[in-house]
N, C-alpha and C positions, 0 to 999 in steps of 0.2 A: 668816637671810633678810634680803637689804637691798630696799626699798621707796624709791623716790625721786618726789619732786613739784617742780615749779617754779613757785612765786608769780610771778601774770602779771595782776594787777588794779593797778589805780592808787590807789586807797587804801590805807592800812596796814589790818592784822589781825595780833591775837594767835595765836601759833602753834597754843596752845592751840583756840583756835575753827576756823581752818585745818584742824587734824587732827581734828578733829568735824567739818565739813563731808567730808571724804574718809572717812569710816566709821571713824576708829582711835576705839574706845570710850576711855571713862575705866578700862574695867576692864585692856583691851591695852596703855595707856600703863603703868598701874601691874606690870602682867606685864613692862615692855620697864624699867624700872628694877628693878623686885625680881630679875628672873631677868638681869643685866647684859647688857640690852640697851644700847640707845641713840638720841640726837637731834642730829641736826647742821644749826646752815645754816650754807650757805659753810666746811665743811668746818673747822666751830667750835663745841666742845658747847656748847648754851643752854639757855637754860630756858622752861617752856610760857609764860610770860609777855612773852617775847620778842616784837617786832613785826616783821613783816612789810616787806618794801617790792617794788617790781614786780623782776624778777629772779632774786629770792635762791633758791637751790637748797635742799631741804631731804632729808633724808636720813636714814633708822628704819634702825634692826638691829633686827630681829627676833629673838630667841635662841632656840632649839631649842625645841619644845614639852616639858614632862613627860607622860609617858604614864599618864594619871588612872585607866584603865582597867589595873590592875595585872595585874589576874585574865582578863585579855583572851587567850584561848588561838587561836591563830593556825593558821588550818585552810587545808592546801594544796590545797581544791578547786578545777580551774582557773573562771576568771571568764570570763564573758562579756562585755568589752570592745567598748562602740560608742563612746567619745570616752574623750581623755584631754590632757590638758598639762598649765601646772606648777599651775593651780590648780583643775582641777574632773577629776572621774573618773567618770564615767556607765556605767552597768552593766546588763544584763538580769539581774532577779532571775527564778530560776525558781520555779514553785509548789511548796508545799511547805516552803517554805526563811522562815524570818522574815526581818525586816530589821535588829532587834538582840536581841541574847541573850532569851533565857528561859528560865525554869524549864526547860521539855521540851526547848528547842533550846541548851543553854548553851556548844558547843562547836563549833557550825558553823551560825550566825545569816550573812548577809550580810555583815555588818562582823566577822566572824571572820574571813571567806577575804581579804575586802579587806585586815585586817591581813597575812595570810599573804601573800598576794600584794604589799604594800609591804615586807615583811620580805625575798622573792627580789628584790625589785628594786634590794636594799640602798637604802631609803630609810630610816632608822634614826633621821631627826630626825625624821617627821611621824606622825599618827596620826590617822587615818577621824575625819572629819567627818560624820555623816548628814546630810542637805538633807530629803530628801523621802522619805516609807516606804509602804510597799506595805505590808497583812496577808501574812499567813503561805501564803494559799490563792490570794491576787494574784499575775499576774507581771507582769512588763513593765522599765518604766525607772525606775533611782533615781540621784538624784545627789548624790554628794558631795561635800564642799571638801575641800584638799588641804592646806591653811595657816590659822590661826586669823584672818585677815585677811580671806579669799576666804570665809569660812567669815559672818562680817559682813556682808558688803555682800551676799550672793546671801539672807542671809536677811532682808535689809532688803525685799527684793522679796518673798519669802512672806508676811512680813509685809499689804502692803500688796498679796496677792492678783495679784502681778505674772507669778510663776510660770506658764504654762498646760502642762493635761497634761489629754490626751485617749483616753479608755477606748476600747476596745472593750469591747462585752455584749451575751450572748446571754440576752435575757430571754424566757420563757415564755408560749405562746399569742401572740395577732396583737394589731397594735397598727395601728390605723387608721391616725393623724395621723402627716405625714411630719416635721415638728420640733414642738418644744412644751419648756416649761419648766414646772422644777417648782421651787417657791421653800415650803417647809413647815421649819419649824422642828425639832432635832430634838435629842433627851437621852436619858439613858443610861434602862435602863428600872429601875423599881424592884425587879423580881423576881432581877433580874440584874445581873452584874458586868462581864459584857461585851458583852450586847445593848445596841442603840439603839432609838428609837422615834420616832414622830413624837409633839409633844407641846407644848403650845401654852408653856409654860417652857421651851423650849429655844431654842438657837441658831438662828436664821435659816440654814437650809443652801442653795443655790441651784445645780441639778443642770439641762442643756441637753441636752436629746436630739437627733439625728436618725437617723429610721428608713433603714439602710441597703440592708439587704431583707428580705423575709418567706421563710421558713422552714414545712415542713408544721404544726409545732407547737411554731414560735419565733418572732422576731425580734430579727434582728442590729439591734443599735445602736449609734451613734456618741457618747459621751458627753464634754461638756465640763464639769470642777468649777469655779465663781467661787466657790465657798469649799470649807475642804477638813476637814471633819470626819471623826471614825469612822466606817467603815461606810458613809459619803452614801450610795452611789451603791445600797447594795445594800438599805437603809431607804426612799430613796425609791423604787426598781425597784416592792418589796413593798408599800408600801402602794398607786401603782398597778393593786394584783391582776395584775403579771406578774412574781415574783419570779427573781431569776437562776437559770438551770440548775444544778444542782449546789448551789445554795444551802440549805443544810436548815437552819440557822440561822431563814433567816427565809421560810422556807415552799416554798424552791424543793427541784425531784428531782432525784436522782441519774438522768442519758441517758448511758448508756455512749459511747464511751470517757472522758467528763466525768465526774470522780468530787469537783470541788471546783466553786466560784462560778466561773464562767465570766466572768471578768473579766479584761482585761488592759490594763494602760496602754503605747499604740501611739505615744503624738507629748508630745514637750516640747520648751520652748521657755523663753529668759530671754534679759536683756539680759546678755551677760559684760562685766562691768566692767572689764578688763582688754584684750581686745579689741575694746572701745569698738562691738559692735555687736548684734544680735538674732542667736541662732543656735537651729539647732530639729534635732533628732533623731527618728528613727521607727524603729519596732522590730516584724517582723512577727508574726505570731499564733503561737503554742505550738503544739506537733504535735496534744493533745488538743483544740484548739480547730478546729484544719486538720481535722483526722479528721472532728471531726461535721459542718461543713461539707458535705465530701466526703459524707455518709450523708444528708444530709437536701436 
């Protein structure tokens, strides 16, 4: 993969720092000489201590990823594709499905069929980046990097909560107030390995509702995460006292045709670095979500 920049500032700078400000980590430079990559300006190898002047072209090879993921078994479910080009891949996960392997799921995770599906598209130098992961009982949108590069700079933004992805949830019983936030702290529970709780040692988690409508014996809601931990959304639902539908985890029932957490993420949104602009995505509701609509 070649990546190209044009030094266009009036003072000097060490290449080295130039490629820190553009996102190439210290760990990708060391990846782009061990596995014979490369650096050029003006079409002249240098070295990161090189300086800059306004003009100078500068120019990475990137060399093939290795596929760390040995035991990665490549599953030809087709995908559901809502964006793609050469550096990000956005996908609807369906319920049921995790987002990377597991114990129970080790051979048809999310990022198995992605690899399958980069494998028919004969792309044979890259390998599934996850961005962002859904539970196993979540559906909606997940995004991937497509290049250890794009893979940096989009999680520079998770980092720093830049990401937005907005739920749909059918939470249980009526819910007066039409937006409200819930900002409660929250950590794993003690009894459990994979419960959360709310709990005054835990993480600050920050969950935005708006009530979208009422239901005989629900309400739909609009959910926005400003951080994004295990479980938020369906931790904070519960300790509210309106736990998601389908949620038995943490205290919600099983309303047919909803036989999981009634959760799905509907809207994402990031700056793409590469087309230098905000772009946003929307994914509509799952049949079992549509259904109970339709019933209630």
């Amino acid at each position: 993969m070649e990546i190209n920049f044009r030094y266009e500032q009036e003072n000097t700078m060490k290449l080295k720092n130039f490629l820190n400000e553009k996102g190439i980590s210290r760990r990708l430079l060391a990846n782009i000489k061990k596995d014979a990559g490369g650096i050029w300006i003006n079409n002249q190898k240098c070295y990161l201590a090189d300086k800059l002047v306004w003009g100078d072209e500068i120019k990475l090879i990137i060399p093939p990823e290795k596929n760390r993921k040995r035991n990665l078994v490549k599953s030809f479910v087709p995908l559901k594709i809502v964006y793609e080009d050469d550096s990000y891949l956005i996908v609807e996960k369906p319920p049921y499905v995790t987002t990377i392997p597991t114990v129970h799921q080790l051979t048809d995770s999310l990022i198995n069929r992605v690899a399958g599906y980069y494998y028919l598209q004969g792309y044979h130098d890259i390998i599934p980046h996850v961005v962002t992961r859904l539970d196993r009982n979540t559906s909606g949108l997940v995004l991937f990097a497509k290049h250890r590069y794009a893979h940096a700079l989009i999680n520079q933004q998770l980092v720093e909560h830049n990401i937005f992805k907005e739920y749909c949830a059918f939470l249980s019983g009526k819910i007066k107030a039409e937006h409200f936030m819930v900002k409660k702290p929250l950590g794993r529970s003690e009894n459990s390995i994979i419960e959360r709780e709310v709990r005054e040692d835990g993480h600050l988690a920050i969950s935005e509702y708006w009530v979208v409508k009422s239901l005989s014996k629900a309400t739909v809601c609009n959910i926005r995460l400003h951080t994004g931990y295990t479980h938020q959304i369906r931790v904070h639902s519960a300790f509210l006292g309106h736990p998601l539908i389908g949620d038995t985890l943490y205290g919600g029932k099983i309303v047919l045709p909803i036989q999981r957490q009634a959760l799905h993420c509907q809207y994402l949104s990031f700056y793409h670095p590469f087309l230098k602009k905000q772009v946003e995505f929307k994914s509509e509701l799952p049949s079992d979500m549509r259904q109970y609509l339709i019933g209630n």
